[in-house]
C-alpha positions, 0 to 999 in steps of 0.5 A: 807186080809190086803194089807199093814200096819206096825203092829201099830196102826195109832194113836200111839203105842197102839192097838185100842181096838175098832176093835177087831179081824177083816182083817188085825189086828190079828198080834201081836204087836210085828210084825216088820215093812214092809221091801220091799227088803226083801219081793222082795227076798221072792216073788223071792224064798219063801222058804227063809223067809225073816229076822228079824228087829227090828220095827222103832218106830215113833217120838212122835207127829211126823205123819208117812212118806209115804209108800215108794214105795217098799210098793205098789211093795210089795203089787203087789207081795203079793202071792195068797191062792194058791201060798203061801208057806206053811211056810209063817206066815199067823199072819204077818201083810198084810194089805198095806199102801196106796200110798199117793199123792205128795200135801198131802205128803207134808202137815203136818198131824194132829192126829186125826179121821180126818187123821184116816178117810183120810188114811181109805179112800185111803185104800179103792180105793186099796180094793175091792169095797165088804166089807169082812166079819169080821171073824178071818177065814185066808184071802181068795185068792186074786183077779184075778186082784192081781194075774196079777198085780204079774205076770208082776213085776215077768217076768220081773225080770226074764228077768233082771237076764237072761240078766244079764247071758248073758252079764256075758257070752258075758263079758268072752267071751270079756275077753278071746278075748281080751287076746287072740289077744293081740299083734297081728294084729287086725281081719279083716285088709288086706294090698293091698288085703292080709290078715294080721288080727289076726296075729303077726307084725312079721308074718304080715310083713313077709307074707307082703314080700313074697307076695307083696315086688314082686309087686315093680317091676311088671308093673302097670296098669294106666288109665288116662281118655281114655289112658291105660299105664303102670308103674312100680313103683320100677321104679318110685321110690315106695317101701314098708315101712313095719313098717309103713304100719302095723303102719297104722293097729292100736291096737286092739279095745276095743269097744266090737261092733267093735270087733264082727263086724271085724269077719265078715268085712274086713278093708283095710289099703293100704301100706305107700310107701317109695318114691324118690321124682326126680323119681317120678315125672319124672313118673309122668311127662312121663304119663302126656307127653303121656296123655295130649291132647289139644281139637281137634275141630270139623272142615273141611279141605281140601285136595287137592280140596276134604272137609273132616270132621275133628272128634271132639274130647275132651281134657283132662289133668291129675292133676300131684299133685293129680296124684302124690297122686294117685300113691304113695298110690295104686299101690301095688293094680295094678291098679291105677286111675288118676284123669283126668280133660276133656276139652270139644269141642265147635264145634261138630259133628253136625256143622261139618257136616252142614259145609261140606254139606252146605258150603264147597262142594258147594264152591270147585264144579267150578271154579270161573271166574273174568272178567277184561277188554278186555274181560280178566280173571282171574280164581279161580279154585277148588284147588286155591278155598281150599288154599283161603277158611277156617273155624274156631271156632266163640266160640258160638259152630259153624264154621265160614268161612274165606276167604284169600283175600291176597291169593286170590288176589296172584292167581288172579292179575297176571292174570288182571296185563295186563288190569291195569295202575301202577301209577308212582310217580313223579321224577326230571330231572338234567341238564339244569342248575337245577331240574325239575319235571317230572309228575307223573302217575295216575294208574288205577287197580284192587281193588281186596279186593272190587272185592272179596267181593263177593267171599263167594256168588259166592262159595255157589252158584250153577249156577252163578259164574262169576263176573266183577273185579272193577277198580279203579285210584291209585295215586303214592306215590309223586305227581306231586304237591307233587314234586313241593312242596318239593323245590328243586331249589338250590344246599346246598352242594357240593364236588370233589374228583379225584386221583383214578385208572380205576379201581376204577373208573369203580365203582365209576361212576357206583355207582354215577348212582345209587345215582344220582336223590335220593331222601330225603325227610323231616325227612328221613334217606338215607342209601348208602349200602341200596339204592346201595343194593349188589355191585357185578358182577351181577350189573356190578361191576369190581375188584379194590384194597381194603385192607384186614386184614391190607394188599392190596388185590383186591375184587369185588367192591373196590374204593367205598370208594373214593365216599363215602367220597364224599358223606360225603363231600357234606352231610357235606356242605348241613346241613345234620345230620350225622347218622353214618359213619366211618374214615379210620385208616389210613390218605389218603392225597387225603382226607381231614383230619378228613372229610372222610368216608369208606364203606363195604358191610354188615359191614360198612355204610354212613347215614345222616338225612334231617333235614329240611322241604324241600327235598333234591335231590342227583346228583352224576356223575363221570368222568376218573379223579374225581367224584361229589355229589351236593345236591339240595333243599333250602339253609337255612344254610352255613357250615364251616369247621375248620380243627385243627392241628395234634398232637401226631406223631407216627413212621410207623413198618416195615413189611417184606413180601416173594415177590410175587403178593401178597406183595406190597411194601410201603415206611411208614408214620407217624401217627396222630391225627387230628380234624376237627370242623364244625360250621353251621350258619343260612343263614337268620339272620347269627347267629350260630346254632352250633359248633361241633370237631370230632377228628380223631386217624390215625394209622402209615402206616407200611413199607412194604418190600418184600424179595426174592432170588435177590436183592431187588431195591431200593424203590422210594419216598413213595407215597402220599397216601395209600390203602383205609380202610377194613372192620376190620379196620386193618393197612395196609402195604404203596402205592407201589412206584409212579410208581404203581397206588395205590389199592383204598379199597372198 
């Protein structure tokens, strides 16, 4: 039997005479060449015969192309003796052309025996090694290896068209899916757990309403860390964006994998929330207050003088953006979840236990005993122990004791105070024509942050707990060699003034002995209502005459005023820096002009500096009639005092008041403008240090009449001298007649 071939012979158009009647060469000439199509369609059904074509002939003196490879396909599926449809034409040519290699298909053929020769070789590799019989009998069936190399190629065809009907089935199936969930929800989406998949928009959002537009205003469940806490969200703010929500659905999907998978999963898509922006924040912020916590330290207190442990425990803090995120898009599921960041401890439970055990029952088991001298004691008991003793974190994750020294030393040194020697700094004594320094005293006392140092051994022990307290001298603040160097020998400023009432005079000579022995030392600032401190009933001062918000009036403490001008007076001569001091608004005539200062306590202060390198000592005293300041120290400048002329007279109101207590009549005075200029020169070389005006504005004293049912007498001469300042600084009505002592304000 042939096994390829095209009817022709292979070298040319005519029949080779010389090979007769043998396999493969009994076809007629006139046989259409091979059609491997064809021949596919034949083996697949043999009752359809395959059609006719007219052959190719080949180009003269060009060699044949190589059998393609429908050929060898068609070799393989060449039907058996047995299988062969009966109406198959056995004269067809069968004889198969040989596959040639690639190198020789690209090589030139050259006509002759030689390519005769080559082609009958690779003809043979394809047949059987045992030669056929020459014989013009029809071919024998094929080999058992043929008919093996036919079955494959058939299977699998047949496997290729039963694929193909299934995708042509699967494609309907496809099609008719596609169609019919056109327009609807995709299969598989819920919202917030409720299904919504395969059905209209409409539909959709109208189950969407029924079942979870409820839900806005139902409690939800938030859980912050350890913290379980409710919201509510129409409350916070939250709502629905039906469209939006269904938006978030997308279209139906043409991948046809997606589509068969969404009939057996489900897609959740959540709900896009419409949100107040002010309300939700403030819900978040409330969650925030109620689950925001510091660390707790594990640590041990007292109470009483009882150690107890204090439980560790971790901190945690929500984060209010993603929190925020958090809520707007699951609360419609009941449940939302905040992200919590944990702060952990650095002291824990086993460090806590340590202290209590180890340190702080030992410490508070007795008291502690300080012995002083004399046989004296001081005694720290259990409960004293518990205010004294502390812990707190070392930052490696243990407790660290701490021991309050400044407490301690409040409980112990009241109870040594006896056995000690408080120094006493120097001082000088006036009189006798001028200063002398008075020694000072060495103390000796108790050095309490020496003596407890050994307070943490005593507390951790369990038998000895007594100790001997430590002294030692203590030198006062001024020396006597320190007193001695200041230098004050010699008076650098003086001032008198008298024309005061007794009762101003009682207060003016009790301040005096207040001031008196004051001490300023190089650089230092003194301050009258500072060093007097309060100047009431309680340190023996008396009611006098002031003047209150532009009247007279009398108060506890008035006519300091007359020594505070004094003190300005003497500061003023001494050299002294003034620091602040006040005019009164009116001009007392027993006062120089321009040169005078008032007081009130709490409002209105006397200060001058020192400001040379000596000290200054204040003496002041008084008598009934006047009062004095010297100051004391090293003279190195003179003072001079040029008083200006006044200027710009005004004209006193008059002011009529009902007659009573309470109105003092005054006659008035002009008011003015007065200045004073003071010029410091420098004792050793007289050469000028500087030249300094203040100008001083006097308001008029008003006329004060006091009206009442009887004729009012007729007013004396005005006085010489009206009632001093207050502190407001108001005009105050004139001194009642001469005959009146005149009320001197504070």
């Amino acid at each position: 039997m042939s096994v390829g071939g095209d009817g022709r012979d292979r070298h040319g158009d005519q029949p080779d005479p010389d090979e007769g009647t043998s396999a493969g060469q009994d076809a007629a000439p006139d046989v259409p060449p091979y059609d491997a199509p064809t021949e596919v369609l034949r083996a697949i059904d043999p009752n359809e015969p395959a059609p006719e074509t007219a052959p190719e002939k080949p180009v003269a003196g060009q060699h044949e192309a190589p059998v393609d490879p429908p050929t060898e396909a068609y070799s393989a599926l060449a039907p058996s003796d047995a299988a062969a449809p009966d109406d198959v034409d056995s004269a067809a040519p069968t004889v198969a052309q040989p596959a040639v290699p690639q190198s020789d298909a690209q090589q030139p053929e050259t006509p002759g025996p030689e390519t005769t020769q080559t082609e009958t070789t690779q003809t043979e590799k394809l047949e059987p090694t045992t030669p056929e019989p020459e014989t013009s009998a029809p071919a024998s069936p094929k080999a058992p290896a043929q008919q093996s190399e036919t079955d494959g190629p058939s299977k699998r065809v047949k496997i290729a068209v039963v694929a193909g009907a299934a995708i042509a089935i699967l494609g309907v199936f496809y099609t008719a899916d596609m169609l019919s969930t056109n327009g609807s929800v995709p299969r598989g989406v819920t919202v917030a757990g409720i299904s919504v998949g395969g059905l209209s928009h409409d539909d959709a959002e109208a189950r969407l309403q029924s079942e979870l537009g409820a839900r806005v205003d139902q409690p939800v469940r938030v859980v912050a860390g350890d913290q379980d806490l409710e919201l509510v969200p129409a409350a916070a703010g939250l709502d629905v964006d039906w469209a939006s929500t269904l938006d978030r659905a997308g279209s139906q999907p043409i991948n046809p994998f997606t589509r068969l998978a969404s009939f057996f999963t489900d897609r959740e898509i959540g709900v896009q929330s419409t949100v107040d922006e002010p309300a939700l924040d403030a819900a978040v912020e409330s969650i925030r207050a109620q689950t925001d916590r510091q660390p707790i330290e594990g640590d041990v207190v007292f109470e009483g003088s009882t150690p107890v442990a204090v439980t560790p425990a971790p901190g945690q803090s929500v984060d209010v953006t993603a929190a925020r995120d958090e809520i707007e898009s699951n609360w419609a599921f009941g449940t939302v979840e905040l992200p919590v960041e944990t702060v952990d401890v650095t002291v824990h439970q086993d460090e806590v236990d340590r202290v209590l055990r180890d340190v702080a029952t030992p410490a508070v088991s007795a008291p502690v005993v300080f012995t002083g001298r004399g046989n004296a004691t001081a005694v720290l008991a259990p409960d004293a122990i518990a205010s004294v003793v502390s812990f707190e974190p070392d930052g490696n994750g243990a407790l660290a004791e701490r021991y309050d020294a400044q407490a301690a030393t409040a409980i112990l040194a009241p109870q040594l105070a006896s056995t000690e020697t408080q120094p006493k700094d120097a001082s000088f004594a006036l009189g006798g024509g001028a200063p002398t320094v008075v020694p000072g005293v060495v103390g000796e006392l108790v050095q309490w942050p020496k003596t407890l140092e050994q307070l943490p051994t005593l507390l951790g022990s369990s038998d000895s707990r007594s100790t001997e307290a430590v002294y030692d001298q203590a030198q006062p603040a001024l020396t006597t060699e320190g007193a001695q160097a200041l230098g004050i020998n010699e008076v650098i400023g003086e001032f008198t003034t008298g024309g005061f009432e007794y009762a101003s005079g009682v207060n003016i000579r009790l301040t005096a002995d207040i001031v008196n022995g004051a001490l300023v030392k190089p650089g230092e600032t003194f301050s009258l209502n500072e060093y007097t401190g309060p100047r009431g009933s309680a340190q023996g001062f008396v009611e006098s005459g002031i003047i209150d918000n532009g009247r007279p009036d009398r108060a506890v403490g008035g006519g300091i005023s007359q020594f505070a001008t004094t003190l300005y007076n003497a500061s003023y001569f001494g050299g002294m820096e003034d620091a602040g001091h006040t005019e009164h608004s009116y001009y007392i005539s027993r006062y120089p002009e321009a040169r005078e200062a008032t007081v009130f306590e709490g409002a209105i202060d006397l200060k001058f500096t020192n400001p040379t390198k000596t000290g200054v000592l204040i003496e002041s005293f008084g008598t009934s009639s006047n009062v004095t300041v010297r100051l004391w120290g090293t003279k190195t400048v003179d003072v001079e005092s040029i008083t200006g002329p006044r200027t710009n007279p005004t004209s006193p109101n008059t002011i009529t008041l009902p007659a009573g207590s309470a109105c003092v009549p005054s006659s008035g005075g002009p008011g003015f403008t007065a200045s004073d200029t003071r010029v410091i020169t420098d004792v050793a070389s007289g050469n000028e240090i500087s030249r300094n005006t203040r100008t001083v504005k006097y308001d008029p004293i008003p006329i004060v009449r006091c009206v009442s049912a009887e004729p009012e007498p007729e007013p004396e001469a005005p006085a010489d001298s009206p009632s001093e300042e207050t502190p407001a600084n108001r005009p105050a009505p004139a001194e009642p007649p001469a005959a009146t002592p005149p009320p001197d304000g504070e």
